[in-house]
Steps between C-alpha positions, in 0.01 A plus 500: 500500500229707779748345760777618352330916414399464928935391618567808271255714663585389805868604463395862327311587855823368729731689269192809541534505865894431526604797305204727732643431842676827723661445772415510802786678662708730351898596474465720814307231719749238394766721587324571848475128562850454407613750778300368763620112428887702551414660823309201639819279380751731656283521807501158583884499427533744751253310755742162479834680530471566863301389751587820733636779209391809425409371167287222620283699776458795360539547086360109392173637638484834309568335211247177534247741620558803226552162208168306627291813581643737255623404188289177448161689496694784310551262238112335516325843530703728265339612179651708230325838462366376135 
């Protein structure tokens, strides 16, 4: 019977904490990340087309460079003006 009263109070606290948790990141940090994964996908696109293009030596840079340096740490270091 005790053993039983402690597995119920047991599951009261996880249920407790499980319906208290935020989240860590919110729409517009997801939606940052979500950009930057784009541009760093499309820039590496761009870097294997050509080995001598336009695209290749000049743009797949930009975009690896604005995606990795930019919008990543936009999306880590943005909070909402709460």
């Amino acid at each position: 019977m005790a053993r039983q009263q402690r597995q119920t109070k047991r599951r009261s606290r996880r249920m407790q904490t499980d319906q208290n948790v935020e989240m860590l990141f919110g729409k517009q940090n997801i939606l940052y990340l979500v950009a930057g994964l784009i541009v760093i996908t499309i820039g590496f696109i761009f870097l294997g087309s050509s080995r001598d293009g336009f695209l290749a030596m000049y743009v797949s840079p930009i975009l690896l460079v604005g995606g990795y340096c930019g919008l990543l740490p936009l999306a880590i270091l943005y909070k909402d003006k709460e």
